[in-house]
C-alpha positions in Angstrom: 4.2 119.4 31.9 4.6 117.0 34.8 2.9 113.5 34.6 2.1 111.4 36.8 4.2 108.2 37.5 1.2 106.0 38.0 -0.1 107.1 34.5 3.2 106.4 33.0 3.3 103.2 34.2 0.0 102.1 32.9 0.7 103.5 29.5 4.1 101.7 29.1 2.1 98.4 30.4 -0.7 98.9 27.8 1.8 99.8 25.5 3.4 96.4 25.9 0.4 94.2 26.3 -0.6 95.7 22.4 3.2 94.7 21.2 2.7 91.1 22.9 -1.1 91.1 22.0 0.3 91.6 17.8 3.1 89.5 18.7 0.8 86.5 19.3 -1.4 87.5 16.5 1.2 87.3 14.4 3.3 84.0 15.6 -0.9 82.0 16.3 -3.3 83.4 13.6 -6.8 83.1 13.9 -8.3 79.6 12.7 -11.7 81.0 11.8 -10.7 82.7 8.5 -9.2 79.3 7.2 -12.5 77.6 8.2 -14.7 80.6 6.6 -12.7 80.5 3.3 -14.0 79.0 0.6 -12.6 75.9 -0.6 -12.6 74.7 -4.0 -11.6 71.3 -4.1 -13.7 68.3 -3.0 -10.9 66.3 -2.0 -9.5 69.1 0.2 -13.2 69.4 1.9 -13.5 65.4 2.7 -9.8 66.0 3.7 -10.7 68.7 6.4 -14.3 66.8 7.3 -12.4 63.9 8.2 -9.9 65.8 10.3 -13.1 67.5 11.9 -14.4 64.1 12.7 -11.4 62.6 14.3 -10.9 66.0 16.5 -14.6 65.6 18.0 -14.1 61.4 18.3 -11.1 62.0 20.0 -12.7 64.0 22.4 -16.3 61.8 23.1 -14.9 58.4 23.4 -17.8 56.2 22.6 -16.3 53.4 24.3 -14.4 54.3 27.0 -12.9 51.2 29.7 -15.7 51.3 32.0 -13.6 49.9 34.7 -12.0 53.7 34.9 -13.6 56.9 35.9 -16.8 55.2 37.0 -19.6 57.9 37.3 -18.4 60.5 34.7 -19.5 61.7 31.6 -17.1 59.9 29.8 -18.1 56.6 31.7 -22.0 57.2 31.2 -21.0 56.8 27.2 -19.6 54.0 27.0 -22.1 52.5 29.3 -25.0 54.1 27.0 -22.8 52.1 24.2 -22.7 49.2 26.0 -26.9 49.1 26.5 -27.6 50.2 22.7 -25.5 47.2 21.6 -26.9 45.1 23.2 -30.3 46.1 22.8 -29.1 45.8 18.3 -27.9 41.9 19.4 -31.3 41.2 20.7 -33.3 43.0 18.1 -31.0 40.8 15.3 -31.9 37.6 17.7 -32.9 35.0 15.0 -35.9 33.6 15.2 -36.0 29.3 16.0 -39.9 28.9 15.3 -40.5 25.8 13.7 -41.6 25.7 10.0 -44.3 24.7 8.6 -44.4 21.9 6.0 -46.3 21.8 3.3 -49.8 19.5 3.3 -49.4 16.6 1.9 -50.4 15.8 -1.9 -52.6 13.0 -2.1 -52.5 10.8 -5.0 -55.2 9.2 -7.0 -54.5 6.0 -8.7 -54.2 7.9 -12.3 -51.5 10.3 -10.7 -49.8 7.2 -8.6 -49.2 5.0 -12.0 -48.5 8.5 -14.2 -45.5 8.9 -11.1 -44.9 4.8 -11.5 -44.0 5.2 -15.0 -41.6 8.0 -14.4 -39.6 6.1 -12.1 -36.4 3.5 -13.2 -38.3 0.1 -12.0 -39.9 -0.2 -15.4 -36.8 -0.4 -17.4 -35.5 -3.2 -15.1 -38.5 -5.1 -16.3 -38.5 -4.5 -20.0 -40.8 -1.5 -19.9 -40.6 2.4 -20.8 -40.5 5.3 -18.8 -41.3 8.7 -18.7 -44.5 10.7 -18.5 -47.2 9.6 -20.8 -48.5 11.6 -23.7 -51.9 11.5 -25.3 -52.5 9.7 -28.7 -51.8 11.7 -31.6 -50.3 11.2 -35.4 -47.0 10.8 -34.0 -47.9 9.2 -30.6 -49.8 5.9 -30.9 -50.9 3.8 -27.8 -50.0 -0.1 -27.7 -51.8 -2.3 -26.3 -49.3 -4.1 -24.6 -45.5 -3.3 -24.8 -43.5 -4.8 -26.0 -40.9 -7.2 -23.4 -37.4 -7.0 -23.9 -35.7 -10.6 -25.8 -33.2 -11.0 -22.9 -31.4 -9.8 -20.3 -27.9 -10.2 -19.6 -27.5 -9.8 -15.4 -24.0 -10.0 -13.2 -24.7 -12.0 -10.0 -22.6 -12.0 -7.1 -22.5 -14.7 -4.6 -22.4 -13.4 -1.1 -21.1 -15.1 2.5 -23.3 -17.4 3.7 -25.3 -17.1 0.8 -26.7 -20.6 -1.3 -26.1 -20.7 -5.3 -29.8 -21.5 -5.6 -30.6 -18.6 -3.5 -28.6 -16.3 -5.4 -29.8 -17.3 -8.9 -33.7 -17.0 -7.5 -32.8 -13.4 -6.7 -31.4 -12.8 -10.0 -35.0 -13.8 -11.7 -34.7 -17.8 -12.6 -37.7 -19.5 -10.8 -37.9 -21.9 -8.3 -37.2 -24.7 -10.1 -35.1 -24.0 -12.7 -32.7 -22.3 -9.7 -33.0 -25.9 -8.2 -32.3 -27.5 -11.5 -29.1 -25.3 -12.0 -27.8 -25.8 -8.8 -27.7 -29.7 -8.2 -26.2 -29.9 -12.5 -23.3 -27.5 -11.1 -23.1 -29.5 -7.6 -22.5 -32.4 -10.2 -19.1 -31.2 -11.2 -18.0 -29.6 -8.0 -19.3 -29.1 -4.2 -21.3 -26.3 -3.9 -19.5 -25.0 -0.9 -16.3 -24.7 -2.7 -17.3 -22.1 -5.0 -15.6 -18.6 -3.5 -17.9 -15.8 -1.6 -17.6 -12.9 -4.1 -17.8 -15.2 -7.2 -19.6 -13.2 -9.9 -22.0 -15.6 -12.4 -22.9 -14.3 -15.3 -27.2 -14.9 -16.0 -28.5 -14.5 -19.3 -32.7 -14.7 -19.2 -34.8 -15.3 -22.0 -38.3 -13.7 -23.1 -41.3 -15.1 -20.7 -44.1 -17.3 -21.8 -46.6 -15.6 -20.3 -46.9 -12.2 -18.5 -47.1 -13.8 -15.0 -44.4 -16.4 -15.5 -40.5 -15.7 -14.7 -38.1 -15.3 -17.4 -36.3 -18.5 -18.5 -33.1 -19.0 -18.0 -31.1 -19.1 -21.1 -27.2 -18.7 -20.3 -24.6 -19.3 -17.3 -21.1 -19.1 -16.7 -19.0 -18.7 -14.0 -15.0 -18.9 -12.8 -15.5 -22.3 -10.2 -12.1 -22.6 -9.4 -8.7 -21.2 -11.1 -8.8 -24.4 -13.1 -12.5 -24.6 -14.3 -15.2 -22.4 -15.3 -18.5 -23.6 -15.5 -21.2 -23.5 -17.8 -24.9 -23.9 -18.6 -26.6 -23.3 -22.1 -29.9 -23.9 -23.1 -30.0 -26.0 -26.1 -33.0 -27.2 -27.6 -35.5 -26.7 -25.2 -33.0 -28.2 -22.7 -30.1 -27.2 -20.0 -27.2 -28.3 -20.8 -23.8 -28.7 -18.3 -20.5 -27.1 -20.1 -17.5 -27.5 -17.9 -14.3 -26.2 -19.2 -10.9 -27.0 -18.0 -8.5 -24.3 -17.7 -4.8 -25.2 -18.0 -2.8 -24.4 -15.0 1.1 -24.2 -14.9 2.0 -24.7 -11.7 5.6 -23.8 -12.2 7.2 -22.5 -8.8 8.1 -18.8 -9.0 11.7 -18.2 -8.2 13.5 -14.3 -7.6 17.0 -13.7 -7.0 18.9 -10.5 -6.4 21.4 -8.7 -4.5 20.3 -7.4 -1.3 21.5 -3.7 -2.1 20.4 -1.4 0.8 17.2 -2.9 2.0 16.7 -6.8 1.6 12.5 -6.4 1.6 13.0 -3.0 -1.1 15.2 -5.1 -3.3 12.9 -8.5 -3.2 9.7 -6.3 -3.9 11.5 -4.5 -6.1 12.6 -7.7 -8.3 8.5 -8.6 -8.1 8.7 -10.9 -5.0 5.4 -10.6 -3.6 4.9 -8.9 -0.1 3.8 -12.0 1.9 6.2 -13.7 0.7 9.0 -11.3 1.3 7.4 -11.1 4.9 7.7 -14.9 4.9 11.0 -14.9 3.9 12.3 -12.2 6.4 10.8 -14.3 9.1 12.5 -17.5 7.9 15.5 -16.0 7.4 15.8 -14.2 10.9 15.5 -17.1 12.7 19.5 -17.8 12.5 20.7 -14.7 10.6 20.9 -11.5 12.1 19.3 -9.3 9.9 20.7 -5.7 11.1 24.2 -6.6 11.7 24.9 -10.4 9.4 23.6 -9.5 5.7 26.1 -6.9 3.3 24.6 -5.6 0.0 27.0 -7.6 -2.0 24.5 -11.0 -0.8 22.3 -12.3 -2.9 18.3 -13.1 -2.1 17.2 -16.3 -3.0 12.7 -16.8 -3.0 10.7 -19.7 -4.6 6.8 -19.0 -4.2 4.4 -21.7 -5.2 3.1 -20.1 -8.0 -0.1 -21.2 -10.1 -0.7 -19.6 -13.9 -3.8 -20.1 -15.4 -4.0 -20.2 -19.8 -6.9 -17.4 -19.0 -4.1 -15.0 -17.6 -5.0 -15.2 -14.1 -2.0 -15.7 -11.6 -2.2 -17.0 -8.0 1.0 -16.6 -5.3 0.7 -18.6 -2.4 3.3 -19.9 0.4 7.1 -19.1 0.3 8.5 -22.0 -0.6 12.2 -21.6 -0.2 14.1 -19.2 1.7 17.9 -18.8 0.4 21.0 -16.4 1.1 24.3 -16.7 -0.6 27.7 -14.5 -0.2 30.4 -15.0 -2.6 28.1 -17.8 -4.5 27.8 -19.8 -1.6 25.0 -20.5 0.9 24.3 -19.1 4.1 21.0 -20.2 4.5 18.9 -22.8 3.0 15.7 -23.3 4.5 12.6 -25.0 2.8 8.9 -25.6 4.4 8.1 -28.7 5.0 5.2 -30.4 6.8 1.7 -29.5 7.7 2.4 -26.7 10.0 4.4 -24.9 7.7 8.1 -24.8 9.5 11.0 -24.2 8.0 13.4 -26.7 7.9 17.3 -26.3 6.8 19.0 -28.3 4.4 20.3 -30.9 7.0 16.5 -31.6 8.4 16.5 -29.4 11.2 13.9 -26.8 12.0 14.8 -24.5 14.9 12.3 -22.1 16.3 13.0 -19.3 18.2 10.5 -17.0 20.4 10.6 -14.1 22.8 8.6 -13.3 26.1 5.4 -16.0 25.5 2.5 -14.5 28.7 1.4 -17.4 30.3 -2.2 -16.0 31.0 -3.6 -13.5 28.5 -3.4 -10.2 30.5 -1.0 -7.0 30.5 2.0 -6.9 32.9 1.6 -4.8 36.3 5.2 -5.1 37.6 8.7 -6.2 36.0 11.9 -7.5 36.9 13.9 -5.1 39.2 14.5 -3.6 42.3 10.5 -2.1 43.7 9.0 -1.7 47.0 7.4 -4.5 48.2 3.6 -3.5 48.5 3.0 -6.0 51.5 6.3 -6.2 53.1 6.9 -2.2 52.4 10.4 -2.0 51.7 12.4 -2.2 48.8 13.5 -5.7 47.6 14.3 -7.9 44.4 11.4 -8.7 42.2 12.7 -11.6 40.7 9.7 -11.8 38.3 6.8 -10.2 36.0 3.6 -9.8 37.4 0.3 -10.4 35.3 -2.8 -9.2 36.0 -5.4 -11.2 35.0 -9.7 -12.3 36.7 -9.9 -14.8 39.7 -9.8 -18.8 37.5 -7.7 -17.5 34.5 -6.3 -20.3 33.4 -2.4 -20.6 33.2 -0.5 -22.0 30.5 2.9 -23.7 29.8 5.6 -21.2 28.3 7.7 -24.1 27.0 7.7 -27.8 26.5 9.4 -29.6 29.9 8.8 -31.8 33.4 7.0 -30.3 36.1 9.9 -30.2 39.2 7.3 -28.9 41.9 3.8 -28.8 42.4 2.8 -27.5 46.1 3.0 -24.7 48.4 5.9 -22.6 48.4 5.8 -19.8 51.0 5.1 -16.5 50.2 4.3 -17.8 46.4 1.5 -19.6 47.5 0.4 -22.1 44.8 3.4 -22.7 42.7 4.5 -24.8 40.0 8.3 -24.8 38.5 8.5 -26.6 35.0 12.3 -27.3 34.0 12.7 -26.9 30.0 16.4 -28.5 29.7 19.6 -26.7 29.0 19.7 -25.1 32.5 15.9 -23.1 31.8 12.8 -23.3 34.1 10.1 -21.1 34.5 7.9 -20.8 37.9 4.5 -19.9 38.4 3.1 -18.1 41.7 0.1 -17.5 43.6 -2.2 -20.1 41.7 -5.7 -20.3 43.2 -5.4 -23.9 42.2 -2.8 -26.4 40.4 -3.5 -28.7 37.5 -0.3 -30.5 37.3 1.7 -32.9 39.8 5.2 -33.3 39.8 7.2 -35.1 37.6 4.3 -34.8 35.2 5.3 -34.1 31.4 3.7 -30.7 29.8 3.4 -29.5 26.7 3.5 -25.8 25.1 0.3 -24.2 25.9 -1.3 -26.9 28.2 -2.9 -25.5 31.6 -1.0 -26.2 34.5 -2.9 -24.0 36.6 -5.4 -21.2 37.6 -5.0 -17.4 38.6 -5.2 -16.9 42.1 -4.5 -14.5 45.5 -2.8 -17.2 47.4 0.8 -16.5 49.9 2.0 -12.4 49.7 -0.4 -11.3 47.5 -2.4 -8.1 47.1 -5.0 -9.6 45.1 -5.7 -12.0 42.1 -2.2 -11.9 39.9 0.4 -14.4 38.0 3.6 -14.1 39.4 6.1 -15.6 36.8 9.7 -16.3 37.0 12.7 -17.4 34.6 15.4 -19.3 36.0 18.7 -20.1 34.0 21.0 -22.9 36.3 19.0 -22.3 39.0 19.1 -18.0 39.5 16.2 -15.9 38.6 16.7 -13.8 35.2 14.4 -11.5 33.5 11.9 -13.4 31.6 11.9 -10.6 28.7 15.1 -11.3 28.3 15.1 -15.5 27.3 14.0 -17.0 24.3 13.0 -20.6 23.9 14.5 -22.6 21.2 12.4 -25.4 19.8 14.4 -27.8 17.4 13.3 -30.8 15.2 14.9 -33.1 13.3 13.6 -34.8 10.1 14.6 -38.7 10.0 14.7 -41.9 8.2 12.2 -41.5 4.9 11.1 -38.1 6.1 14.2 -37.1 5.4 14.9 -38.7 2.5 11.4 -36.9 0.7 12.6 -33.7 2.2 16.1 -33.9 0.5 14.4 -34.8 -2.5 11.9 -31.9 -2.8 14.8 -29.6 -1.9 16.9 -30.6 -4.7 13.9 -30.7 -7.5 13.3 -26.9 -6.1 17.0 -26.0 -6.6 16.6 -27.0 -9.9 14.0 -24.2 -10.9 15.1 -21.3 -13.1 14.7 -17.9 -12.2 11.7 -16.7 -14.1 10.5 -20.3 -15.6 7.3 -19.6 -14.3 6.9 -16.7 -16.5 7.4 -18.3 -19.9 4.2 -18.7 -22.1 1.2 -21.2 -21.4 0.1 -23.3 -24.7 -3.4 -23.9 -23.8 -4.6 -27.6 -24.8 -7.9 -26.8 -26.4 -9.4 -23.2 -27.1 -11.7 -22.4 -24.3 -15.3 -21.6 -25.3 -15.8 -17.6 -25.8 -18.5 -16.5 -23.1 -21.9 -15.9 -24.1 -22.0 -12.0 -25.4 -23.9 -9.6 -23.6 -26.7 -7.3 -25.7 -25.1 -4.2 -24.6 -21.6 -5.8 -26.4 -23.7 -6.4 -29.6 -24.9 -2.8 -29.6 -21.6 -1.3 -28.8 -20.1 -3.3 -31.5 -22.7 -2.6 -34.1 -22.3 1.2 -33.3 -18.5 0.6 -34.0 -19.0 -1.3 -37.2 -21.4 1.3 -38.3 
């Protein structure tokens, strides 16, 4: 009747390990009977294999950072990874032998000319191609076959290349290439005729086998106002030279300036160079950022040449106008054999920037630097060239040579006044050229680079000097004006007016040729290509 306390205990604990033991049963159920079930569905079983696969990569990382957990299990894969990798990258290593060719195939004279005849050499000289056939009913051997009539060639003549030359290479023989070339040096100098002039060669059929083809046919472009010919007529060569009408009405193009002077001129069909021309002419008293408005008008004359072929030629600008309100700004026309520009009274300013006395780059400019002798900051009252021991030194400007000597720390040195208040100076000259009071002209050596007085090494040291105080040379431009005089003038006046009088677009209107030029020998492909078109 009376239990135990101990005994109690123990059955009230096993009692409440069952309840938590179905408890947990309950709440966590067994996996295994999922896994044991049997599944139906072949998506559902790749489903649960790829779950399986991810649970057991998860847990053996293959390739684990080796720089952790060196030693372990998991650090032994990855390095067992590592060394089967590699080992795949050496087993795929390619394989850099060098291949063998294949021996060479040696050819007997029957298999060389069967290969010969394949080839396209044989229909440059008249010949068929392609392999040949044994005779049969519908194949029938010639005995020899037959040469073409003519042939119609395109020469070119190259630099530096002789007429003669260049018709022997086109096929015409020795002689007859001599023959050819002193009948068409007998209407114009043989050097006159243009590298890149294309002749056109018609050859006749050969006498014999061994003999070069006759030359049957020429004609060429010698000049914009002749083209050349030589037919054979009756046995005999024969010079044909035909004079092309040229209208050598200037070209002149007007227009308002609109929002870009150089788009409007091309625009209106000025050509570039002369547009270039023009700007250049133009800028030397007009300021072309600040001084033109779109309301001004552009005024070009280009020397302009028009053949009665078609051909055009545009060479120099000839005039260089600009009007506001209808009246001129500018007027400037070249004149002379250098090509300046003069204006409509006969004067022809020049302006230009920095010129370098010796051709090298500059090392040091005008401003405050340290000295690299003296060692403390001063004035550089100068640019300094660098340029070889001897260079010689030229003349920035026109002027008189005020002193020639030694000058202190500028060594060597030469001071060349220019007139209204300018002189340039020249320092550390490894020898002089000029004396003073000597006369110089633009360009002319006064002078040679040198190292002498504070000087580091072999340099130009070159100053500007306006009344008497150093300015930046990069700053100065020389001015350079010339005045046309007496009869000069008078013939420069003269061709200004007879260019004013030119009509926008004259040189456009049509060309009545004086006789009908001579149609050009026609080629055998033409013929063909017309018969097929006729047909």
């Amino acid at each position: 009747m009376f239990k135990d306390r101990t005994s109690d205990a123990v059955e009230q604990a096993g009692a409440h390990e069952r309840s938590a033991q179905l408890s947990r049963a309950q709440i966590l159920p067994d996996p295994a009977p999922s896994r044991i079930a049997r599944v139906n569905s072949f998506a559902e079983r790749y489903g649960e294999w790829r779950q399986q696969l991810s649970l057991k990569l998860a847990r053996n990382d293959i390739a684990p950072d080796l720089a952790q957990q060196i030693g372990s299990a998991r650090w032994l894969r990855g390095a067992a990874t590592l060394i089967g990798l590699g080992g795949l990258a050496l087993a795929a290593w390619p394989d850099f032998s060098p291949l063998t060719a294949a021996p060479a195939m040696y050819l007997d004279d029957d298999a060389r000319d069967e290969f010969r005849s394949q080839m396209i050499m044989p229909l440059a000289l008249g010949a068929d191609s392609g392999r040949r056939m044994g005779a049969t009913q519908a194949v029938v051997p010639l005995k020899s076959a037959p040469e073409r009539p003519r042939l119609d060639l395109v020469a070119t003549l190259s630099t530096g290349d002789s007429f003669e030359r260049m018709l022997q290479r086109a096929g015409v023989g020795p002689a007859e290439a001599e023959r050819v070339a002193g009948m068409v040096a007998g209407a114009m100098p043989l050097d006159e005729i243009k590298p890149g002039t294309q002749v056109d060669i018609t050859l006749g059929r050969r006498p014999t086998a061994d003999a070069p083809r006759p030359l049957d046919a020429l004609s060429f472009r010698a000049r914009f106002d002749l083209e050349i010919a030589v037919d054979r007529q009756d046995g005999r060569l024969a010079l044909d030279p035909r004079p092309i009408k040229v209208d050598t009405t200037p070209l002149r193009i007007r227009g308002k300036v609109g929002s870009s002077l150089y788009r409007s001129a091309r625009a209106a069909g000025a050509p570039a160079r002369a547009v270039q021309q023009y700007l250049r002419a133009i800028g030397q008293g007009v300021d072309l950022n600040r001084s033109i408005a779109s309301g001004d008008e552009f005024d070009l004359i280009v020397d302009y040449r028009r053949a009665a072929t078609g051909e055009v030629e545009a060479g120099e600008l000839l005039y260089a106008g600009l009007l506001r309100d209808g009246k001129p700004r500018a007027q400037l026309m070249r004149w002379g054999k250098d090509g300046e520009y003069y204006e409509a009274s006969g004067v022809a300013e020049q302006r230009s920037g920095l010129i370098a006395p010796v051709p090298g780059r500059i090392t040091s400019r005008y401003g405050m630097r340290k000295h690299p002798i003296l060692g403390y900051k001063r004035m550089h009252r100068g640019l300094d060239f660098k340029a070889t021991y001897g260079t010689p030194i030229y003349a920035a400007n026109d002027g008189r040579v005020e002193f020639s000597g030694r000058n202190g720390g500028h060594g060597n040195y030469v001071r060349i006044g220019h007139g209204s208040g300018l002189a340039t100076g020249y320092s550390h000259m490894s020898r002089i050229a000029v004396k003073n009071g000597t006369q110089v002209k633009r360009g002319q050596v006064i002078g040679y680079v040198g190292s002498t007085g504070l000087s580091t090494g072999p340099h130009l040291h070159y100053e500007m000097y306006r009344n008497g105080k150093t300015v930046d040379p990069s700053s100065v431009s020389f001015v350079t004006r010339a005045q046309l005089a007496g009869h000069e003038l008078a013939n420069f006046r003269a061709k200004l007016a007879d260019l004013q009088t030119v009509e926008p677009g004259a040189a456009l209107a049509r060309i009545e040729p004086d006789a009908q030029l001579a149609e050009r020998p026609q080629r055998e492909i033409d013929r063909l290509d017309n018969r097929q078109k006729v047909g």
